[in-house]
KEMITI-240537 format. One record per residue (C-alpha): residue number from 1; x, y, z. Coordinates in nm, 2 decimals, padded with zeros to 4 digits. Example, Ala and Ser with C-alpha at 12.3 -4.5 7.8 and 13.67 -1.06 7.14 Angstrom:
BEGIN
> nr	xx	yy	zz
> 1	01.23	-00.45	00.78
> 2	01.37	-00.11	00.71
END
This chain:
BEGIN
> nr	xx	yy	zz
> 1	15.71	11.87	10.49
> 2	16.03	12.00	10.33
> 3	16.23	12.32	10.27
> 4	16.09	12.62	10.06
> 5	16.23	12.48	09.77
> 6	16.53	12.60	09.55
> 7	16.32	12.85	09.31
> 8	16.25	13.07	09.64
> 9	16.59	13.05	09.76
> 10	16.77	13.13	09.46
> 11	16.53	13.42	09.43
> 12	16.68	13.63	09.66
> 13	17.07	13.51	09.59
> 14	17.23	13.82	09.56
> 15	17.04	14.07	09.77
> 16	17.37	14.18	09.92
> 17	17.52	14.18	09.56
> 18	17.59	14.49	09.32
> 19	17.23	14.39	09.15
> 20	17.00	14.45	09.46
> 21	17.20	14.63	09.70
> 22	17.33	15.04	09.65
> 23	17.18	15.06	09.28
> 24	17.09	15.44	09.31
> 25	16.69	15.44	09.24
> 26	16.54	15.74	09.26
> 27	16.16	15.83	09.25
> 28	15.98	16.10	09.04
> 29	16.17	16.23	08.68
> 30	16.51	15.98	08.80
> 31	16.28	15.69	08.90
> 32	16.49	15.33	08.82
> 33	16.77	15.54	08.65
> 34	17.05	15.36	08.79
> 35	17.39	15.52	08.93
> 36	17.73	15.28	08.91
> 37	17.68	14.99	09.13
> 38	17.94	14.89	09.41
> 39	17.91	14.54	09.55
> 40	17.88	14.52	09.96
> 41	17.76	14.33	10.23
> 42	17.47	14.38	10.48
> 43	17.61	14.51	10.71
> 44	17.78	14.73	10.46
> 45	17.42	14.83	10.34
> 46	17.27	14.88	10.70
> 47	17.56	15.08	10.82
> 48	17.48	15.39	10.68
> 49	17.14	15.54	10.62
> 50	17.20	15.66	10.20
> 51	17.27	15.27	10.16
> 52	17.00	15.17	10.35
> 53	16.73	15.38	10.17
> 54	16.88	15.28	09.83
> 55	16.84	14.90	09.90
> 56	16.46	15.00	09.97
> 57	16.44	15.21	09.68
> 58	16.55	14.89	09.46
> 59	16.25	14.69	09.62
> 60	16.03	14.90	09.44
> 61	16.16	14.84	09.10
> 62	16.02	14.47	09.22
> 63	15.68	14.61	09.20
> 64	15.40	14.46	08.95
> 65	15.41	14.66	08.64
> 66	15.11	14.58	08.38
> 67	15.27	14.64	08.04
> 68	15.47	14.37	07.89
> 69	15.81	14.58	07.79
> 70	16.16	14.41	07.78
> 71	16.13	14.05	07.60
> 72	16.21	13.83	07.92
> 73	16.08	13.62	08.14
> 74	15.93	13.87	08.39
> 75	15.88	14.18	08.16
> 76	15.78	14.02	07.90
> 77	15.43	13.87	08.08
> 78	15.31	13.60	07.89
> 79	15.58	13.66	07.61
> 80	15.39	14.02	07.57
> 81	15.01	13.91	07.61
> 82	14.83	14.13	07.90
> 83	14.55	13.98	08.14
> 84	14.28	14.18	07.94
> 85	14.35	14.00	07.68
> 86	14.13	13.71	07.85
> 87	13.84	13.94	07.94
> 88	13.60	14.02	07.68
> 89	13.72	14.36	07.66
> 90	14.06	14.31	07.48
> 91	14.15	14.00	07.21
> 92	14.52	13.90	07.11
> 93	14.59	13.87	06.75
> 94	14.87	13.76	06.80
> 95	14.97	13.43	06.72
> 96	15.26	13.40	06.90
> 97	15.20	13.53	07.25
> 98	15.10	13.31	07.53
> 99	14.77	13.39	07.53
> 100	14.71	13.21	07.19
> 101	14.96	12.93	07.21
> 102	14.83	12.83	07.53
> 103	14.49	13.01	07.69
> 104	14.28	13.03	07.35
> 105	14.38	12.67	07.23
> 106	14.29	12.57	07.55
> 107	14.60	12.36	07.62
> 108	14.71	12.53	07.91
> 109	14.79	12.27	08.19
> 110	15.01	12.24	08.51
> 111	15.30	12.14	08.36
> 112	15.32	12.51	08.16
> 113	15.41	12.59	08.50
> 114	15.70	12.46	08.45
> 115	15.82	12.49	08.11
> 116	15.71	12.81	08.04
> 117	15.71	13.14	08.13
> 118	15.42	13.18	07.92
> 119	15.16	13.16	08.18
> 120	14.96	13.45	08.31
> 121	15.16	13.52	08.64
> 122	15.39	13.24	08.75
> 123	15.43	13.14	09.15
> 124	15.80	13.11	09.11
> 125	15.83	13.44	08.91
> 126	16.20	13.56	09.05
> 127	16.06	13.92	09.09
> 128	15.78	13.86	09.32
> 129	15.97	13.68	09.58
> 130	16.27	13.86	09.56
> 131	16.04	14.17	09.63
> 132	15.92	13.99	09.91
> 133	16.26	13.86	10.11
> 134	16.45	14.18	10.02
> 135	16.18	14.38	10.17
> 136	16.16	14.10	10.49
> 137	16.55	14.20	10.48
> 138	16.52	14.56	10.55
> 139	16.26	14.56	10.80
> 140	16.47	14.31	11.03
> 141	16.77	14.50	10.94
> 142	16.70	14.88	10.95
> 143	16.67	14.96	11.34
> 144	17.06	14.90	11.34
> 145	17.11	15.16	11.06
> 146	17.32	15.43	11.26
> 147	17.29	15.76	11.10
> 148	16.90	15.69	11.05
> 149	16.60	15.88	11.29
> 150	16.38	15.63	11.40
> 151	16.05	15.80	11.27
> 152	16.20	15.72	10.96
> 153	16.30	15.38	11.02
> 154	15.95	15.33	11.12
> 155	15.86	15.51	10.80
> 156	16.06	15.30	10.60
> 157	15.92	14.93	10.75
> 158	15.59	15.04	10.67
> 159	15.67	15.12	10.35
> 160	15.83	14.77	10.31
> 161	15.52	14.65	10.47
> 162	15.27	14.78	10.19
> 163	15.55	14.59	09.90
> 164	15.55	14.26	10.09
> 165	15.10	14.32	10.06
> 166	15.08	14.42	09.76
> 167	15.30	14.13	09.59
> 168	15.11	13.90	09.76
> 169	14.79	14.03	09.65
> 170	14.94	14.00	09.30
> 171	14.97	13.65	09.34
> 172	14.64	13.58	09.53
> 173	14.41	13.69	09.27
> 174	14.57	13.43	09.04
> 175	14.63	13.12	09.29
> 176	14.40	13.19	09.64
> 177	14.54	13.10	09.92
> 178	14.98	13.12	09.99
> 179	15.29	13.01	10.16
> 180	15.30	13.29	10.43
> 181	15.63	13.42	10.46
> 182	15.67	13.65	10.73
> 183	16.08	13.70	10.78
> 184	16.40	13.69	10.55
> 185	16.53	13.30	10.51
> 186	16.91	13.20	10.55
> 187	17.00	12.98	10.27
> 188	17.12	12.72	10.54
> 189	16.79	12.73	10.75
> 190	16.53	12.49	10.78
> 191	16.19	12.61	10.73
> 192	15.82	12.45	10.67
> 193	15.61	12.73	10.43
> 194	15.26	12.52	10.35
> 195	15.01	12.67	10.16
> 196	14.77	12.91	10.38
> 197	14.37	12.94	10.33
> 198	14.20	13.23	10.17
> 199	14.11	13.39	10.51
> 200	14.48	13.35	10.66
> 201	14.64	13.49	10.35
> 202	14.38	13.77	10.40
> 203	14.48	13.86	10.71
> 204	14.84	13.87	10.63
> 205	14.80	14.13	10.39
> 206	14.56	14.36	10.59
> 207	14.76	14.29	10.90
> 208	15.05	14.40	10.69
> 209	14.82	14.72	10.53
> 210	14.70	14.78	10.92
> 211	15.06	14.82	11.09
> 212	15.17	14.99	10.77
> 213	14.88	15.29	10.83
> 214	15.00	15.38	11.18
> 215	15.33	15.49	11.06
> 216	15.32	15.63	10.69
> 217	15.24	16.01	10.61
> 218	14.92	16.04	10.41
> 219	15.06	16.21	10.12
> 220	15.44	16.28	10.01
> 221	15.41	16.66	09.99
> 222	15.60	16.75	10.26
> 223	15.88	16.54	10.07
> 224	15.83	16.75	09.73
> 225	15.54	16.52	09.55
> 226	15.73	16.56	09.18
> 227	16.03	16.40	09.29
> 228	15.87	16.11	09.53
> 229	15.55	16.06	09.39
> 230	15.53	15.65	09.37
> 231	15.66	15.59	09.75
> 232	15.42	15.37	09.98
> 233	15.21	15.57	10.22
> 234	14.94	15.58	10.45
> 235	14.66	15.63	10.17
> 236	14.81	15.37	09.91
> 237	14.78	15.12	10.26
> 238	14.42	15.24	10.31
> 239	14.32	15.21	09.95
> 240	14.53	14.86	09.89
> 241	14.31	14.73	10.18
> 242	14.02	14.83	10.01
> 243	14.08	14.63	09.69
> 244	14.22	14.30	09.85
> 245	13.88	14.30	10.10
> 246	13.66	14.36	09.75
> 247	13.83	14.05	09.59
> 248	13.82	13.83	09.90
> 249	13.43	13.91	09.97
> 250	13.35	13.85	09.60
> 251	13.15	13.53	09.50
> 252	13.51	13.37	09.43
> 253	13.60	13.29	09.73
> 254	13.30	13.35	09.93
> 255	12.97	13.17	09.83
> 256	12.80	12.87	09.92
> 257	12.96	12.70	09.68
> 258	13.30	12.65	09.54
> 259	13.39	12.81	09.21
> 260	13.53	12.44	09.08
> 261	13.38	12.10	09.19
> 262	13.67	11.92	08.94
> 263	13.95	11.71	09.07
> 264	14.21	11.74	09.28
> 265	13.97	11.91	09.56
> 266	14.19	11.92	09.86
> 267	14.23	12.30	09.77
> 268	13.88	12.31	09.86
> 269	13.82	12.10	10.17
> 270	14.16	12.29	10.31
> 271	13.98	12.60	10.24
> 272	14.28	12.73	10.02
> 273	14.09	12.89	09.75
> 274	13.75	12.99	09.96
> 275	13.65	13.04	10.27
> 276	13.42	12.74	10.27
> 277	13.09	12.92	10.29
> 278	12.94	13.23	10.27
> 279	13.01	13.53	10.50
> 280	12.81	13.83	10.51
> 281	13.07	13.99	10.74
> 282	13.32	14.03	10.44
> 283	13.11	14.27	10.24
> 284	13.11	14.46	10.60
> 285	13.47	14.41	10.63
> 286	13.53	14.59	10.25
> 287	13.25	14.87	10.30
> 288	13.44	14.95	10.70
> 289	13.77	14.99	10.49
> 290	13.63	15.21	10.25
> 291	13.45	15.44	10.46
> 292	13.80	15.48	10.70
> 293	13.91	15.56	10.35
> 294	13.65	15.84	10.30
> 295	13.68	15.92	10.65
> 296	14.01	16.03	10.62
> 297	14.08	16.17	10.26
> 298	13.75	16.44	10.42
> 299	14.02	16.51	10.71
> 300	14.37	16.51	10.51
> 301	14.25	16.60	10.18
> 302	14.52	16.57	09.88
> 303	14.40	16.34	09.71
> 304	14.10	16.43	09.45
> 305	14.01	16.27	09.07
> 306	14.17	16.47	08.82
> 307	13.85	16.76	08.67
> 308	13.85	16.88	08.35
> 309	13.90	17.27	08.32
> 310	13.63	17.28	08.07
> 311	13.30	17.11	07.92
> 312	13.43	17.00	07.54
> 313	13.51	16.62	07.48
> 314	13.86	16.70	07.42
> 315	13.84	16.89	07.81
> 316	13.75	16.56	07.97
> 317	13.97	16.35	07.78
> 318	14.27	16.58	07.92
> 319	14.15	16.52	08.26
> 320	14.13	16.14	08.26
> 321	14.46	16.12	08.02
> 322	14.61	16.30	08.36
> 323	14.42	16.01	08.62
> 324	14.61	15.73	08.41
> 325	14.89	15.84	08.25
> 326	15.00	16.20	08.34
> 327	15.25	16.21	08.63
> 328	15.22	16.39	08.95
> 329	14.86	16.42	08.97
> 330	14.64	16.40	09.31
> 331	14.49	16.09	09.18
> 332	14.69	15.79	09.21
> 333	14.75	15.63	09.51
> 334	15.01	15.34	09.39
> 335	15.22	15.35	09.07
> 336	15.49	15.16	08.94
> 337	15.74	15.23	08.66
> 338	16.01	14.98	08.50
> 339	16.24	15.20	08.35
> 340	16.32	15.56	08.36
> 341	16.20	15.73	08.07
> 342	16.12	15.53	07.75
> 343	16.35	15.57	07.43
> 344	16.35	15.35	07.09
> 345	16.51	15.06	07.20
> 346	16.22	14.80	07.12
> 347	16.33	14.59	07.43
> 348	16.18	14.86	07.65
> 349	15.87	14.99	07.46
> 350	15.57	14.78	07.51
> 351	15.38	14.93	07.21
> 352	15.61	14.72	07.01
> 353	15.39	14.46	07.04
> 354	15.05	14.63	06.96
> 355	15.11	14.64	06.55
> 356	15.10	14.29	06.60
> 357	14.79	14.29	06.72
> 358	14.84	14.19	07.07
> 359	14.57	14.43	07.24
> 360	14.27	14.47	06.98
> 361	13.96	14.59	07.14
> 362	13.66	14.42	07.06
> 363	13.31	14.51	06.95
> 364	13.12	14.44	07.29
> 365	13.40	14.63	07.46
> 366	13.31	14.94	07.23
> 367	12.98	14.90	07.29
> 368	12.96	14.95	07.67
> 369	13.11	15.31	07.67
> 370	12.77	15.51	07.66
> 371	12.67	15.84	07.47
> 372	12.79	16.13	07.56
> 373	12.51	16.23	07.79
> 374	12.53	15.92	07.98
> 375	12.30	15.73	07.80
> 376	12.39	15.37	07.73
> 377	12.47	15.30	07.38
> 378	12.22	15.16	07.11
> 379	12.42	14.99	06.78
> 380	12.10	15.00	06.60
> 381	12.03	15.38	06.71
> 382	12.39	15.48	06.64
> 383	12.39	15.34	06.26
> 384	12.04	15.47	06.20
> 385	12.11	15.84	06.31
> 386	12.48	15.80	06.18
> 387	12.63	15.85	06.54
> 388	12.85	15.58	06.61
> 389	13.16	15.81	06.69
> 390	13.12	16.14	06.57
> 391	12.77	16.37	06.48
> 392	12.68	16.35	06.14
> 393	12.93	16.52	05.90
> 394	13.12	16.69	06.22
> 395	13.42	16.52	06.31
> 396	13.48	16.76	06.56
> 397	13.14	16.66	06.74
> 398	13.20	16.33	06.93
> 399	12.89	16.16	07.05
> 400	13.02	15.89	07.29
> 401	13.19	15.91	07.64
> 402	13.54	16.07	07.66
> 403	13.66	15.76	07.80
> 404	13.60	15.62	07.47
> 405	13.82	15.82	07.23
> 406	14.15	15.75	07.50
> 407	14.07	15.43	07.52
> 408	14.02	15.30	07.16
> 409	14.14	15.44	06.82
> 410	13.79	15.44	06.67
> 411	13.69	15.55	06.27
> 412	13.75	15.91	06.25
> 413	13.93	16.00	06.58
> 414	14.16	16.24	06.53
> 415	14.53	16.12	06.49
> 416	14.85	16.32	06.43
> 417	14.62	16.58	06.33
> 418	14.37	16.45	06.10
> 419	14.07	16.16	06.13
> 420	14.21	15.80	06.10
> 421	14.06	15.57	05.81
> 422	13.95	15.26	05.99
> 423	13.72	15.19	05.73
> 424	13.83	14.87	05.50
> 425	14.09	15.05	05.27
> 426	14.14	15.32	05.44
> 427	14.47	15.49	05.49
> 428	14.51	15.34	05.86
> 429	14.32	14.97	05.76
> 430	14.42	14.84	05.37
> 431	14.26	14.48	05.48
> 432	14.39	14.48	05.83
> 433	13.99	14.42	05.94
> 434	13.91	14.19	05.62
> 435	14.15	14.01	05.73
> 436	14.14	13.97	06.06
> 437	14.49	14.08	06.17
> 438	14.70	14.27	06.29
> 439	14.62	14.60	06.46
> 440	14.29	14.70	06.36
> 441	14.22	14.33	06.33
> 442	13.85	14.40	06.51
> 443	13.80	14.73	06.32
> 444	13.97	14.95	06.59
> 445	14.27	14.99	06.75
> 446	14.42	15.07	07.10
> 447	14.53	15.41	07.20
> 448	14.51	15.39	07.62
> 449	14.89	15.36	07.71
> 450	14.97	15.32	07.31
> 451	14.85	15.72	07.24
> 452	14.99	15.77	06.89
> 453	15.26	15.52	06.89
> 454	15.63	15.44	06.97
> 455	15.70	15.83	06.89
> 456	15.45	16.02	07.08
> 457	15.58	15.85	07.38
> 458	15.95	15.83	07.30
> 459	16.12	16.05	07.62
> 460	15.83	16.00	07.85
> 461	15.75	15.80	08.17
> 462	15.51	15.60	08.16
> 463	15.38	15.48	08.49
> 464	15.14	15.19	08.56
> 465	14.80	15.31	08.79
> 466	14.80	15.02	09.02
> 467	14.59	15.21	09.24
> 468	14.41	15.53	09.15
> 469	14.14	15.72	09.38
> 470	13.84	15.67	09.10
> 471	13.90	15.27	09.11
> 472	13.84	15.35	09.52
> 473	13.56	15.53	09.46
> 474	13.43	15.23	09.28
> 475	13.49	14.99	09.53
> 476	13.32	15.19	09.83
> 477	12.98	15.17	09.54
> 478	13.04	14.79	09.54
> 479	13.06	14.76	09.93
> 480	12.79	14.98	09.93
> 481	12.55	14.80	09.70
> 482	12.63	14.46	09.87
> 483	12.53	14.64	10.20
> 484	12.18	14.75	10.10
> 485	12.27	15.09	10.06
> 486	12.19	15.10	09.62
> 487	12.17	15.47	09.69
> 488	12.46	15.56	09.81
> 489	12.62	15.38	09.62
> 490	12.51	15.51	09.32
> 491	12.62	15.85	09.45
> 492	12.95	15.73	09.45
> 493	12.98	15.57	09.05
> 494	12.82	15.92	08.97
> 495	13.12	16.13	09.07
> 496	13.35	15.92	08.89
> 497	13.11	16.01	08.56
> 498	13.08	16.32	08.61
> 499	13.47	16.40	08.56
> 500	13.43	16.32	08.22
> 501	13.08	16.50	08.20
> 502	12.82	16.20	08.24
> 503	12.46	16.24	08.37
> 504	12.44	16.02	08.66
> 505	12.30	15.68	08.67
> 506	11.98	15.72	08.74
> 507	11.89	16.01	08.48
> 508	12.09	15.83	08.25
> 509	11.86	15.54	08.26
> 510	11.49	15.65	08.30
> 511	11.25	15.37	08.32
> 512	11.51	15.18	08.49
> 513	11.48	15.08	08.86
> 514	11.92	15.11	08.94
> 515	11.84	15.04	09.28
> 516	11.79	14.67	09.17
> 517	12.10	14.50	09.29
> 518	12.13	14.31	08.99
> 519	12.07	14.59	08.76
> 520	12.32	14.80	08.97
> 521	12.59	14.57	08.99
> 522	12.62	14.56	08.59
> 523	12.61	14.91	08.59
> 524	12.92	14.93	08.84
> 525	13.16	14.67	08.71
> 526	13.06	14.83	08.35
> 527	13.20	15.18	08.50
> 528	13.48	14.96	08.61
> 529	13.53	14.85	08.26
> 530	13.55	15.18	08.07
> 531	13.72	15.40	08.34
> 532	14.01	15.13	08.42
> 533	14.04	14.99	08.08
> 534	14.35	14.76	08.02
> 535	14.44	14.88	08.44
> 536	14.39	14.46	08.49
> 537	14.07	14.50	08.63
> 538	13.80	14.37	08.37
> 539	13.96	13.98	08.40
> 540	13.93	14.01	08.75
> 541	13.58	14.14	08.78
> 542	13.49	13.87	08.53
> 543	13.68	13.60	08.78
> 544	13.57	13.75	09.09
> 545	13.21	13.70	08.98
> 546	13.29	13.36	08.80
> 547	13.09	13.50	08.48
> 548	13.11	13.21	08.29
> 549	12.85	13.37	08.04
> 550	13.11	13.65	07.98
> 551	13.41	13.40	07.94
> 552	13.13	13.18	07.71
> 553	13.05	13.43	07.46
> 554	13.19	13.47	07.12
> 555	13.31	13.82	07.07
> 556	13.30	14.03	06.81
> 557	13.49	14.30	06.55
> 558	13.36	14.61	06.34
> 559	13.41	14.54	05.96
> 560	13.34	14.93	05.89
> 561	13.32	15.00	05.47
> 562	13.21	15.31	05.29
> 563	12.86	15.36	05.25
> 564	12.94	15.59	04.98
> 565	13.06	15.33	04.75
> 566	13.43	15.45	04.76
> 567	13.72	15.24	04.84
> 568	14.07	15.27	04.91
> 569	14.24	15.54	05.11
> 570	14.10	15.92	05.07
> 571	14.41	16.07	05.23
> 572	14.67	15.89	04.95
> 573	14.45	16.02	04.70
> 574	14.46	16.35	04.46
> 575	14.30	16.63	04.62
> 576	14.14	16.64	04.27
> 577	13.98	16.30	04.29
> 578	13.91	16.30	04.67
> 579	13.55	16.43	04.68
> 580	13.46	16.51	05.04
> 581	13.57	16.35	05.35
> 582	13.38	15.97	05.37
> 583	13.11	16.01	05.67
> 584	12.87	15.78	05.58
> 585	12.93	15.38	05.66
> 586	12.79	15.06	05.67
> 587	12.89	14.86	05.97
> 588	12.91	14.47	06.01
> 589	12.96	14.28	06.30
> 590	13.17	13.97	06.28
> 591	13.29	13.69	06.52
> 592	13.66	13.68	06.57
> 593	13.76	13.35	06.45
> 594	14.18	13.42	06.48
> 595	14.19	13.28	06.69
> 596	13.89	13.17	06.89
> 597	13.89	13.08	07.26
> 598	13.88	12.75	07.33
> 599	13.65	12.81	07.62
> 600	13.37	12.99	07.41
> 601	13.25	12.65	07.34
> 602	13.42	12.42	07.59
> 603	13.47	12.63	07.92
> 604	13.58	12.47	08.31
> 605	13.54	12.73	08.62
> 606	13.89	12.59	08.68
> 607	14.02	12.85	08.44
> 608	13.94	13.10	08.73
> 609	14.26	13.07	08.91
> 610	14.60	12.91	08.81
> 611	14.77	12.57	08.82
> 612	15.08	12.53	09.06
> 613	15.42	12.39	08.89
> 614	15.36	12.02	08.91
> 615	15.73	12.00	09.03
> 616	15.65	12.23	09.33
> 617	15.30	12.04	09.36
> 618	15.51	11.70	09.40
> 619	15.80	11.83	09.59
> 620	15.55	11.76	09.94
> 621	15.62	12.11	10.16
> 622	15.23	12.22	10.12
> 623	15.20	12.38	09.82
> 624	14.83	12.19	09.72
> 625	14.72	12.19	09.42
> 626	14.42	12.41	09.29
> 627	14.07	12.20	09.19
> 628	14.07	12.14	08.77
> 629	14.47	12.12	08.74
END
């Protein structure tokens, strides 16, 4: 065995420095917008309560946040490419990111680990361990903060507590099983950090969670909810515990079988990326969380998915636009933000990347938002009835689910006050389609996050749902279903419909038996899918459930052309020679071909979780590689 190695120390050189220390970081409107630093010492910072807080504060700016914005190493992701982006859900046209030059060609290995910041989450990522020690720093360090009560130094540790969790959990559904670090390291000390199993790494984190609960308020509305909405408390703990059980009961980790038989497998006889069998208990485990969940947002209240105010499309797109991306609303439980509020510097505007074509959606994505009555979709139906998007000469009569129009810029959706031409020559898509690049490279184009574009967003703050109440709500359906209670848990994937005005499952699917727990189980991680688009949840589900026919199949785009025999743009032309607005097309389906994944013909279950630098592989402190790498 041998020291946490260099990458981990180095991390968190500087804590006590102007970078990390008495940066002023406030929450709500101020959040991360940063007062004149002033360079101390710890005991500087733990000597006096307005330092103390503000070294917390700047822990939180550690946090995971999902959009790739300033072009570095941790902003940037994988040089802009998002997770979705590997689901079946999202496709990167863009040939630079790391998803093409290293996850579609297939060449991803190891040694990207180390020469790269490329990959999709990186173990020796500065900002996840730094996150970590700082927070390991003010838990040992607080109780000797002076001017400070002790309710809120107890506050404060838990809060800490629920960071250290959650940045762990960031790195276990990539990698499995960790080095446990469980205090702040001198740069002098000696220390041993092997790699834990699943089930210790586990129990870290709800350990963590557990002690965490008993000391944070439920809700921040006694500290003024629009000015500290994003701070740790008891229900983020409850609902973060809910979400790490679901991926650790998941086939993944626990099944009769390990997800990858290929060499090295020492990962697997350790018991580092499952638990080495199957264990009924866990689904338990996940269904007892959510229920002390349920069991207490029925006693403290608060908390509640974000309803529409009426029964219009446009009503219940308001309402979920407010769960995602509107701040200071009831539903989310954990957010993040990166910046304060974004301006037209390109370095901190993620949309930057979407004209590239870095987040298209695709065709089978599209496909599994259902009609606006619930229904599930029909492509044949849809053309023959001229229904895809929109009623039949009414643009202002959308047939699918409301999710659907925030989600993905689809032909005809109304932007900057008029219907967008995604048709091939249309104002929006001259050959972008035809081609095959670009933004509309699949025939549609991404509006969750991306809205209208760089200037519809300019001056706002836009958080990142890490944790929302209807994503809960989904989980406790999961536990439920894997419990033997299909009924409830449909009851539960209903109320998250029914905010955007969707029959339930069961009247949505007559004929169908939903209580089948196969038939069920589609149906919920397909609710997962168009309620937490592009939330990094799709990937997950897919790897959680090792769906090697979802990674396996070819997916598609939307070549949409005027049935009318037009072509070209109507908008750019002469109101003279426009004739009426095009609302008749003919749709074809292609396979995206730029570029193909590698793993549509030629797939490994090792792509499930992530290689280990090699150099921190070799360097002999524990850190065992994962099977397939």
């Amino acid at each position: 065995m041998k020291h946490l190695e260099k990458w981990f120390i180095m991390a968190f050189v500087g804590v006590t420095t102007a970078t990390s220390c008495v940066d002023e970081i406030k929450f709500g409107d101020s959040f991360l917008e940063k007062a004149p630093s002033v360079a101390v010492t710890q005991d500087s910072i733990f000597g006096k309560a307005d330092y103390a807080r503000r070294f917390l504060w700047n822990t939180y700016s550690k946090l995971y946040y999902g959009l790739a914005t300033n072009w570095n190493d941790v902003d940037g992701k994988m040089n802009t490419g998002m997770f979705e982006c590997l689901s079946d859900c999202f496709h990167s046209h863009n040939s630079w990111d790391g998803l093409n030059r290293h996850y579609y060609s297939g060449t991803y290995t190891a040694v990207n680990e180390d020469n790269t910041s490329e990959t999709r989450f990186g173990f020796t990522k500065e900002e996840t361990w730094q996150a970590i020690r700082q927070a390991w720093i003010f838990i040992e360090n607080v109780d000797r903060v002076p001017d400070m009560e002790a309710s809120e130094k107890e506050r404060l540790k838990g809060e800490a507590k629920v960071i250290i969790a959650s940045r762990y959990f960031d790195m276990f559904r990539h990698f499995g099983g960790l080095p446990i670090v469980e205090q702040s390291f001198a740069t002098a000390n000696e220390y041993e950090v092997p790699r834990a199993t699943v089930e210790e790494t586990v129990k870290f984190m709800i350990r963590l969670l557990d002690e965490a609960k008993e000391v944070l308020p439920w809700d921040v509305t006694a500290d003024g909810e629009s000015n500290w909405q994003g701070r740790m408390t008891q229900a983020a703990a409850m609902g973060l515990k809910c979400k790490i059980l679901l991926f650790a009961a998941s086939p993944l980790f626990n099944d009769n079988e390990p997800y990858c038989t290929e060499a090295p497998q020492e990962a697997v006889t350790q018991n580092l990326v499952w638990y080495g069998g199957y264990k009924a208990e866990l689904w338990s485990q996940c269904l007892q969380a959510c229920e002390e969940f349920f069991t207490t947002l029925a006693e403290k209240g608060h908390y509640e998915l974000a309803q529409a105010s009426g029964t219009t499309c446009d009503d219940y797109r308001s309402a979920f636009n407010k769960a995602y991306f509107t701040r200071d609303n009831t539903e989310l439980l954990i957010s993040t933000r990166i910046i304060g509020k974004y301006n037209w510097d390109w370095w901190y505007y993620w949309g930057d990347w979407v004209p590239y074509g870095g987040y298209t959606p695709t065709l089978e994505y599209m496909e599994m938002f259902p009609m606006s009555d619930g229904t599930p979709f029909d492509f044949d139906k849809a053309v023959a009835e001229n229904k895809m998007f929109f009623e039949e000469n009414d643009y202002n009569k959308p047939t699918r689910d409301p999710r659907l129009y925030e989600t993905i810029l689809v032909n005809g959706a109304k932007w900057a006050g008029r219907s967008v031409e995604l048709w091939n020559g249309g104002r929006e898509n001259a050959n972008s389609t035809a081609t095959e690049t670009g933004v509309y490279a699949t025939g549609f184009g991404l509006y969750k996050f991306y809205k209208e574009g760089k200037g519809s967003l300019a001056g706002n703050y836009l958080e990142w749902p890490y944790l929302r109440l209807a994503e809960v709500y989904l989980i406790y359906a999961e536990a439920l279903l894997k419990n033997n209670r299909p009924a409830d848990a449909i009851a539960q994937v209903d109320k998250v419909r029914a905010r955007v005005g969707l029959k339930g499952l069961v009247e949505s699917n007559p004929g169908k038996n939903m209580e089948d727990a196969n038939v069920l189980l589609e149906a919920i991680l397909n609710e997962r899918a168009c309620e937490l688009g592009l939330e990094d949840v799709r990937f997950f589900d897919m790897i959680r459930y090792k769906r090697a026919d979802l990674f396996t199949r070819p997916l598609h785009g939307l070549l949409i052309e005027r049935a009318d025999g037009g072509t070209g743009s109507w908008s750019d032309k002469p109101s003279a020679d426009r004739g009426p607005f095009p609302t008749k097309f003919k749709y074809t389906e292609f396979q995206i071909s730029n570029s193909a994944r590698s793993w549509w013909s030629n797939f490994s279950s090792k792509w499930y979780l992530s290689a280990f630098p090699v150099s921190e592989v070799n360097k002999g402190y524990g850190l065992v590689q994962n099977p397939g790498w």
